[in-house]
KEDO-679703 format. One record per residue: residue number from 1; residue in one letter; x, y, z of N, C-alpha, C, O in turn. Coordinates in steps of 0.1 Angstrom, whole numbers, always signed. Layout:
BEGIN
<pt NUM; "a"; <X; Y; Z>; <X; Y; Z>; <X; Y; Z>; <X; Y; Z>> ...
This chain:
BEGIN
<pt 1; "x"; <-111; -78; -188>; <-114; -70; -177>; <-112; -55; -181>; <-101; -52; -186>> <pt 2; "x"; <-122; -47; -180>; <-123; -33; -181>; <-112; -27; -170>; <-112; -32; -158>> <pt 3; "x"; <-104; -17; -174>; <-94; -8; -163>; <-102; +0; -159>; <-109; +4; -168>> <pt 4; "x"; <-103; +4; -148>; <-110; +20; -147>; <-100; +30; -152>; <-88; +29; -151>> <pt 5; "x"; <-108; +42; -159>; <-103; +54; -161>; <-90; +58; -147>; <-80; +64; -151>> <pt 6; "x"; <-92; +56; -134>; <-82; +63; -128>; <-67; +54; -127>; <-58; +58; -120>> <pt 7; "x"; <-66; +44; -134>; <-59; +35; -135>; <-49; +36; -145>; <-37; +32; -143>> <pt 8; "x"; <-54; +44; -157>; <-51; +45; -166>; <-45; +60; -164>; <-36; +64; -172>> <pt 9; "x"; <-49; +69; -155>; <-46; +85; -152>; <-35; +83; -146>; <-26; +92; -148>> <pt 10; "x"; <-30; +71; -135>; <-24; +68; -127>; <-7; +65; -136>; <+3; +72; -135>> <pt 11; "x"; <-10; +53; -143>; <-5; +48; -158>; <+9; +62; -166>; <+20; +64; -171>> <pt 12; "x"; <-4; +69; -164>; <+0; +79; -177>; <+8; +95; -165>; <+16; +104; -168>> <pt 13; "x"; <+3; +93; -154>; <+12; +101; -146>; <+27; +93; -142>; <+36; +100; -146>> <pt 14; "x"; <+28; +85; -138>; <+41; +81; -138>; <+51; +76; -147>; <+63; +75; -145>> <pt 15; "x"; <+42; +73; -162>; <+49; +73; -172>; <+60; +89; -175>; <+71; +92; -179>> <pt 16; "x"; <+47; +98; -170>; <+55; +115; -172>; <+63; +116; -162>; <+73; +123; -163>> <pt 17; "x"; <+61; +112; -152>; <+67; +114; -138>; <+86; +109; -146>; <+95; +117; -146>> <pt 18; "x"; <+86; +98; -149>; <+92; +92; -150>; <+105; +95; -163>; <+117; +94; -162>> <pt 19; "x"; <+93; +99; -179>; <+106; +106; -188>; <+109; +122; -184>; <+115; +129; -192>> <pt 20; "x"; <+103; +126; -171>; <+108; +140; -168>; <+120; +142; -160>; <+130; +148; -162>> <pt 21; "x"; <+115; +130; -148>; <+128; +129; -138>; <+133; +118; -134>; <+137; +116; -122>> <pt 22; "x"; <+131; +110; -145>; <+139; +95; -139>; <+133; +88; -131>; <+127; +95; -122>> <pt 23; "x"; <+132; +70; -129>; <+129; +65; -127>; <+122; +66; -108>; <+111; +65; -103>> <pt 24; "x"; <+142; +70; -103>; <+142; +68; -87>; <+134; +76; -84>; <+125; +74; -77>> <pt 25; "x"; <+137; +94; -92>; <+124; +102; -82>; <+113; +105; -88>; <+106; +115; -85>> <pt 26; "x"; <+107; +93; -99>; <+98; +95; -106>; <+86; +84; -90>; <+75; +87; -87>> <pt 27; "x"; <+93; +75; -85>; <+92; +66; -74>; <+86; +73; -60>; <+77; +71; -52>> <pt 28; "x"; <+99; +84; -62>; <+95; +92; -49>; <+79; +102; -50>; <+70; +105; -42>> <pt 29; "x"; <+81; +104; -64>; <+68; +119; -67>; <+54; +108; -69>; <+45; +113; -63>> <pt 30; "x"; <+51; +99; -73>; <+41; +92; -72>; <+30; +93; -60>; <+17; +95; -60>> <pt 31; "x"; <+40; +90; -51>; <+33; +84; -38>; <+32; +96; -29>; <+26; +94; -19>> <pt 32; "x"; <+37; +110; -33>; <+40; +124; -30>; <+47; +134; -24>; <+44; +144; -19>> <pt 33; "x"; <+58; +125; -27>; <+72; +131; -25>; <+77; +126; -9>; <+73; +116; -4>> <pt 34; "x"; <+83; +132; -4>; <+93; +125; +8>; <+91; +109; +13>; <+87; +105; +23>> <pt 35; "x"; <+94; +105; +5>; <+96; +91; +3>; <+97; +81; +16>; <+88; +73; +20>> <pt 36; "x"; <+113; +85; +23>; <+119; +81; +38>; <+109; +85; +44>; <+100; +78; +48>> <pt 37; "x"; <+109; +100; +45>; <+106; +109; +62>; <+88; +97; +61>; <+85; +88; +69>> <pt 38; "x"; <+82; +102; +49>; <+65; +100; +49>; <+66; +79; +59>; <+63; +75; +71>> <pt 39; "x"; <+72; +74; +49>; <+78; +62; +54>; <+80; +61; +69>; <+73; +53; +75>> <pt 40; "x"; <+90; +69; +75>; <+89; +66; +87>; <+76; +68; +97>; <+73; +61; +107>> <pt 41; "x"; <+70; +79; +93>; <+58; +84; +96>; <+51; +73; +99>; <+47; +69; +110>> <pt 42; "x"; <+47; +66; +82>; <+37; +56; +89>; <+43; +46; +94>; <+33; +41; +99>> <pt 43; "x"; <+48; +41; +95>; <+55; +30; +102>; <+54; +33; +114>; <+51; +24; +122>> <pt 44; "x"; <+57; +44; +118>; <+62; +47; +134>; <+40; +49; +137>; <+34; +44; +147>> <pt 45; "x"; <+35; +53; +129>; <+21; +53; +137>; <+14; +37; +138>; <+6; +34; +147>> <pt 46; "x"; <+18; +27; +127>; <+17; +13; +129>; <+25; +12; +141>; <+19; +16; +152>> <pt 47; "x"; <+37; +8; +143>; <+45; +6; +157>; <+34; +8; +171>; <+32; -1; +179>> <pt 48; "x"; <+28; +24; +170>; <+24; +32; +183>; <+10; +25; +184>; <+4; +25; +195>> <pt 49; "x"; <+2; +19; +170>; <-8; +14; +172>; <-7; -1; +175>; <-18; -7; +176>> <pt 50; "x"; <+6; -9; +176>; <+7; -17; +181>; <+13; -34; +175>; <+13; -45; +181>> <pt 51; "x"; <+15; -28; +161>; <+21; -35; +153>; <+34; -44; +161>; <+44; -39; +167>> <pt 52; "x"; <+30; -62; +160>; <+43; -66; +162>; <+53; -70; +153>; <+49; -67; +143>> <pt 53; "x"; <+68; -75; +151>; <+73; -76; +146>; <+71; -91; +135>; <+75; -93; +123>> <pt 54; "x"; <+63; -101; +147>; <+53; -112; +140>; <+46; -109; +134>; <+40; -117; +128>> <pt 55; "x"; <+43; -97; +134>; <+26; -95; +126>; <+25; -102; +111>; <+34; -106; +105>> <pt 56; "x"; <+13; -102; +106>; <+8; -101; +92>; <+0; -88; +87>; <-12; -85; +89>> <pt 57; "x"; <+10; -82; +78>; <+4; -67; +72>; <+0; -69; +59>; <+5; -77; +50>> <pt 58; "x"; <-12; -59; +59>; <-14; -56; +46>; <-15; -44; +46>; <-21; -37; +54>> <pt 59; "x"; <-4; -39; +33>; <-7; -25; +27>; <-17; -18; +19>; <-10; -11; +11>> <pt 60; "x"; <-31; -16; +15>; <-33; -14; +5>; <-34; -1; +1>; <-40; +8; +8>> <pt 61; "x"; <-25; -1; -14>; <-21; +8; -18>; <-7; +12; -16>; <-4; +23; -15>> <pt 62; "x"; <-1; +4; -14>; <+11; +6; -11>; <+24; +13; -21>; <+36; +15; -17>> <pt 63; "x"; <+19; +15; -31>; <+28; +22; -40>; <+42; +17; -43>; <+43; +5; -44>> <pt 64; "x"; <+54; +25; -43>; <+65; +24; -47>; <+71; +17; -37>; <+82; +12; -38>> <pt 65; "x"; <+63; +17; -22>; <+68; +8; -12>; <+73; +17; -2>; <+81; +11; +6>> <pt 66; "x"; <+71; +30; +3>; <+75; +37; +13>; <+74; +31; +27>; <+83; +31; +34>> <pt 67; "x"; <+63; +25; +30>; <+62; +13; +41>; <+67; +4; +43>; <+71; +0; +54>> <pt 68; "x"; <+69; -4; +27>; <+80; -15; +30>; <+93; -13; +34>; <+99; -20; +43>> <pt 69; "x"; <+98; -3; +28>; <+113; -3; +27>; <+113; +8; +41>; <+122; +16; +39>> <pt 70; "x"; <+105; +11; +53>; <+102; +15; +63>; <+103; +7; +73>; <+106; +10; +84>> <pt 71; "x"; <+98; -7; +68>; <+95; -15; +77>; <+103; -27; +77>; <+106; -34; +87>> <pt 72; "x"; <+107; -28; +65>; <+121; -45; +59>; <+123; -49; +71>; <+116; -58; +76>> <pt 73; "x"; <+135; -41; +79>; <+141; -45; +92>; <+133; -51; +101>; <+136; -63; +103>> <pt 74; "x"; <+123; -46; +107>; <+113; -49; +114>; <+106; -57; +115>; <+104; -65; +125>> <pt 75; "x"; <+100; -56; +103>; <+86; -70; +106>; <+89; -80; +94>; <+91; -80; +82>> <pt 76; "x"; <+90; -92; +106>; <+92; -103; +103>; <+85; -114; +96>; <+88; -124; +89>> <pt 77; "x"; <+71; -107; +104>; <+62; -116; +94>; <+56; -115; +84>; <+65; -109; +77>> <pt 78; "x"; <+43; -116; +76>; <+40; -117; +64>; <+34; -102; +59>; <+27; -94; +65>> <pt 79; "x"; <+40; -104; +45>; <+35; -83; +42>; <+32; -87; +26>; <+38; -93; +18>> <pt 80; "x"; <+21; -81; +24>; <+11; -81; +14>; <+8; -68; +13>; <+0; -61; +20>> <pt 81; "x"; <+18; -63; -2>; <+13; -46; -3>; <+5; -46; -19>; <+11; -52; -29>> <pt 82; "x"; <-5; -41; -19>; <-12; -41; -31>; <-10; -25; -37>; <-5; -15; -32>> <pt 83; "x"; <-15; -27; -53>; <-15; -12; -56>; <-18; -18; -69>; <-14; -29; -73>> <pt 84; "x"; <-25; -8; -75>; <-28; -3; -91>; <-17; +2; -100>; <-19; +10; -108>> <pt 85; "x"; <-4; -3; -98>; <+7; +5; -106>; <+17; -7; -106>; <+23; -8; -95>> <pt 86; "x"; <+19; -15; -115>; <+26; -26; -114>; <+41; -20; -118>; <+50; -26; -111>> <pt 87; "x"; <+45; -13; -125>; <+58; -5; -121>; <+63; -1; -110>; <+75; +0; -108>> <pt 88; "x"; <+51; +2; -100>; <+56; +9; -88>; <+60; -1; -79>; <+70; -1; -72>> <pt 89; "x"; <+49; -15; -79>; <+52; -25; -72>; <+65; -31; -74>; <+71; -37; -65>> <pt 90; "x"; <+70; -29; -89>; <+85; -39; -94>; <+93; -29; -85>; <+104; -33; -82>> <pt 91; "x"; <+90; -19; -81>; <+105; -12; -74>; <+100; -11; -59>; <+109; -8; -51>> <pt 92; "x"; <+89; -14; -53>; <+85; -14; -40>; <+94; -31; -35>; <+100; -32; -24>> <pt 93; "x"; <+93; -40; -43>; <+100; -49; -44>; <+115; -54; -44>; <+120; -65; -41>> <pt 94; "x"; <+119; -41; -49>; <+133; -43; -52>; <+142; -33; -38>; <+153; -33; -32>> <pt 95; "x"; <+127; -25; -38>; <+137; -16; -26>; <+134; -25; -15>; <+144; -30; -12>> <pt 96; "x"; <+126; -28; -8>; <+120; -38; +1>; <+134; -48; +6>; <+139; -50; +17>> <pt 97; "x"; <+136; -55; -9>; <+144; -65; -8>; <+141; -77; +3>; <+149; -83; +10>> <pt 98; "x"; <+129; -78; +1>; <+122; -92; +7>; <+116; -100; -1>; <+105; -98; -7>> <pt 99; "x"; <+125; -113; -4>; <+117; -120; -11>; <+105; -125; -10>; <+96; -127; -18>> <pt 100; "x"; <+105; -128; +7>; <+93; -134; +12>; <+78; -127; +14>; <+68; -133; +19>> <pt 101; "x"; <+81; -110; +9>; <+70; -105; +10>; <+65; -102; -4>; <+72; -101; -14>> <pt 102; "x"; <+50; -102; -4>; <+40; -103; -16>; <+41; -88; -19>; <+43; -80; -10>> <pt 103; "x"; <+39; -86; -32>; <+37; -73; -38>; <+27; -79; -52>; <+31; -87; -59>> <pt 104; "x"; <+14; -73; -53>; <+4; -78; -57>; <-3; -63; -64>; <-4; -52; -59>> <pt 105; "x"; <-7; -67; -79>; <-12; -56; -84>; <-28; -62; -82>; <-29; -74; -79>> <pt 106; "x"; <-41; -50; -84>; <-51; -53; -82>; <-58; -40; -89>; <-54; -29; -86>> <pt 107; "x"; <-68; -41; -98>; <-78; -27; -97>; <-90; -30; -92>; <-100; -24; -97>> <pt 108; "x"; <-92; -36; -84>; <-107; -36; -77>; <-107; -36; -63>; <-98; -42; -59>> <pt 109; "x"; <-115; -32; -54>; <-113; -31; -44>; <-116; -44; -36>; <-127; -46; -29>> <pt 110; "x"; <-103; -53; -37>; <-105; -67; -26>; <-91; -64; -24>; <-84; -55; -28>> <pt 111; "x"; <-87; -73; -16>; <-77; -79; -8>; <-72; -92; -9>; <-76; -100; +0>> <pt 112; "x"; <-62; -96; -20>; <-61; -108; -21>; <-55; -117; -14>; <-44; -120; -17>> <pt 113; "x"; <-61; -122; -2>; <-57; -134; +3>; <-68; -134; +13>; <-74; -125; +17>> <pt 114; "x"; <-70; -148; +16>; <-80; -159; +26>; <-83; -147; +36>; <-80; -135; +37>> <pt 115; "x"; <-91; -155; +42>; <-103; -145; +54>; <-92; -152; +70>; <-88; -164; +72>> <pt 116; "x"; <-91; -141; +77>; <-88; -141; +90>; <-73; -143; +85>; <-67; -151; +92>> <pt 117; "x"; <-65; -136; +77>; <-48; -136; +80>; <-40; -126; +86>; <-29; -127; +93>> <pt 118; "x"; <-46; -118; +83>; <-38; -103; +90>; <-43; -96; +107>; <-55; -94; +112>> <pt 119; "x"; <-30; -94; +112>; <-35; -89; +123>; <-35; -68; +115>; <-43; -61; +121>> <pt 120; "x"; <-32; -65; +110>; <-36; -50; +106>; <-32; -54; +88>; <-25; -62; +82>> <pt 121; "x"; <-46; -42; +86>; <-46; -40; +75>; <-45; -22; +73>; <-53; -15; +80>> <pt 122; "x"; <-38; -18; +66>; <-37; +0; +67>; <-43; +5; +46>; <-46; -2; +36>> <pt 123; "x"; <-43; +17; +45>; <-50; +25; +37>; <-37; +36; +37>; <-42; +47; +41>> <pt 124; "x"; <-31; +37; +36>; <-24; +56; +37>; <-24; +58; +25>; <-18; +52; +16>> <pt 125; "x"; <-36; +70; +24>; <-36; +81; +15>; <-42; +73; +0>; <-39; +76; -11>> <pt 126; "x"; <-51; +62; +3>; <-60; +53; -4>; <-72; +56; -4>; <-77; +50; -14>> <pt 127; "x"; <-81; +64; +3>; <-96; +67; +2>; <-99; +80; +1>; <-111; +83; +3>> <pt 128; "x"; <-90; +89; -1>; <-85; +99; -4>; <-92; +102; -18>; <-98; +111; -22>> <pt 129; "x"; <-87; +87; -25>; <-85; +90; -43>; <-100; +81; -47>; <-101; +80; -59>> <pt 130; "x"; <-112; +74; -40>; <-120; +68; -41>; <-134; +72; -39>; <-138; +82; -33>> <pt 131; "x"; <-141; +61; -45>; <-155; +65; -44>; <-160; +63; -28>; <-154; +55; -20>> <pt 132; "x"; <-172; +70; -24>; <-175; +64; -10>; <-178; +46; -8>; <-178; +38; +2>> <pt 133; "x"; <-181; +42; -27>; <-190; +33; -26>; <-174; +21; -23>; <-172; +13; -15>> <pt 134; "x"; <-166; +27; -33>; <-154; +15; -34>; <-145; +17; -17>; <-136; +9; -14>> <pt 135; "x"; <-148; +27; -10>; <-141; +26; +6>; <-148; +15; +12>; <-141; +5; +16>> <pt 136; "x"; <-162; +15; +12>; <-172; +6; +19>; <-168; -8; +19>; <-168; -17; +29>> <pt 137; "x"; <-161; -10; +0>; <-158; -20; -2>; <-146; -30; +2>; <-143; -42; +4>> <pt 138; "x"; <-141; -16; +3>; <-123; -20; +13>; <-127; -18; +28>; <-122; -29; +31>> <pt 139; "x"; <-130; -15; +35>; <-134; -21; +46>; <-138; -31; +49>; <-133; -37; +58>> <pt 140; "x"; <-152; -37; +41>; <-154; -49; +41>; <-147; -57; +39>; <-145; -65; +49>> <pt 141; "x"; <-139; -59; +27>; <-126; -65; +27>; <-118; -66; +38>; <-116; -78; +42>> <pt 142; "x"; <-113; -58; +44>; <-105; -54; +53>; <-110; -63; +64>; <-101; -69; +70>> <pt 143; "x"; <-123; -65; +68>; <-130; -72; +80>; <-127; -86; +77>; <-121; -94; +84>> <pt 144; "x"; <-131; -86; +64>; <-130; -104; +58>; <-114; -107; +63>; <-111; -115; +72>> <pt 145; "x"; <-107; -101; +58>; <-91; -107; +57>; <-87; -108; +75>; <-81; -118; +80>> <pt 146; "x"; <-92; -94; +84>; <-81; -95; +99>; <-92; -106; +107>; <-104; -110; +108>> <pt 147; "x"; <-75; -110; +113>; <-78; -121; +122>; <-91; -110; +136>; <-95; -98; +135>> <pt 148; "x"; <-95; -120; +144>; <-99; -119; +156>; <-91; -104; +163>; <-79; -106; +166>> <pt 149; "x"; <-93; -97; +164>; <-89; -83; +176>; <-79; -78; +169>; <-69; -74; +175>> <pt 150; "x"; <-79; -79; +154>; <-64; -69; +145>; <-73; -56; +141>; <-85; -54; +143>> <pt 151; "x"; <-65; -49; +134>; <-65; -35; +136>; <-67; -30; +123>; <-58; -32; +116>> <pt 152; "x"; <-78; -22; +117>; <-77; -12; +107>; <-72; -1; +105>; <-78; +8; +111>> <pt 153; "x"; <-64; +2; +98>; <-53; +20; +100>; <-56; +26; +85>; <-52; +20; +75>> <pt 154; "x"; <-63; +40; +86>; <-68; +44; +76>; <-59; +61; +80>; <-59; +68; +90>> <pt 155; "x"; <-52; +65; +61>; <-60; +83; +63>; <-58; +85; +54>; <-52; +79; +46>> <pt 156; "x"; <-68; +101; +52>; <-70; +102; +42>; <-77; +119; +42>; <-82; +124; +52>> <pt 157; "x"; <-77; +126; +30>; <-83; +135; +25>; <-98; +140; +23>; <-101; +141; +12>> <pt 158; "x"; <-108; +144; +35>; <-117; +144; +31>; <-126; +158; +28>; <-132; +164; +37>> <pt 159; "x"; <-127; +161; +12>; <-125; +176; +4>; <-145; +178; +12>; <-152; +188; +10>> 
C-alpha cells in the first residue's frame, strides 16, 4: 500500500517535534498544543450535544488522545479513536489507560468497524487537513458506521 505524501509530512513532523522537545510535549505540539484545556473543550461540546456515558464513540483523528484521556472517566462505553500517527496512538493509549478502548491506525478515509455501531462519530480539526473529495468520504463513512438518530460532530478550518 502506497502512504500518502501527508502521512509521511505528519511522520517527519513529530519525529522533529519530538528530538526537539521530548516525547510528552512533542504529544502535546502535534495535535496543537493545549492538550487538557483543548481536551476538555471537546468533550464538554460532545457532553452538550448529548453524548451518553453508554455511548459508542468514534474519534477520527484522534491523535495523541486529547479526547480520550478527556473522556476515560466518563464514557463507559465503546471508543474507537483512529489516526495516521501510530506513535501518537501508542501514547493516546497509554494516557487513556483503557484497555477496553480501540486505538486504530488507518491512512484512508474509512472507519474501521461494522455499519450501525456508534451513536456519535466526531472529526476535531480533521477536515481542516483534507481534500473535499476525502471529507465526502468520511462522512459517508461516518453514515455507514452511526446507529439510527446518532450524531456527527465536525470542526474545522475552512481557508
Amino acid at each position: 500500500m502506497q502512504i500518502p505524501d501527508y502521512v509521511a509530512s505528519y511522520k517527519a513532523t513529530m519525529a522533529s517535534y519530538i528530538a526537539l522537545y521530548g516525547r510528552e510535549k512533542a504529544m502535546e505540539l502535534v495535535v496543537g498544543g493545549q492538550f487538557h484545556e483543548i481536551g476538555i473543550l471537546e468533550s464538554s461540546a460532545l457532553l452538550t450535544l448529548g453524548l451518553r456515558s453508554t455511548d459508542c464513540l468514534v474519534d477520527v483523528g484522534c491523535g495523541s488522545g486529547r479526547l480520550a484521556v478527556a473522556l476515560r472517566r466518563f464514557l463507559k462505553g465503546k471508543y474507537v479513536g483512529t489516526d495516521i500517527l501510530d506513535e501518537a496512538l501508542i501514547y493516546a493509549r497509554e494516557k487513556a489507560g483503557r484497555p477496553d478502548w480501540d486505538f486504530i491506525e488507518t491512512y484512508q478515509p474509512v472507519i474501521p468497524i461494522t455499519e450501525h455501531q456508534a451513536d456519535m462519530v466526531c472529526f476535531f480539526s480533521v477536515f481542516t487537513h483534507l481534500l473535499d473529495e476525502d471529507i465526502f468520504r468520511f462522512l459517508a463513512e461516518a453514515k455507514r458506521v452511526m446507529k439510527p438518530g446518532g450524531k456527527i460532530v465536525f470542526s474545522y478550518l475552512d481557508f
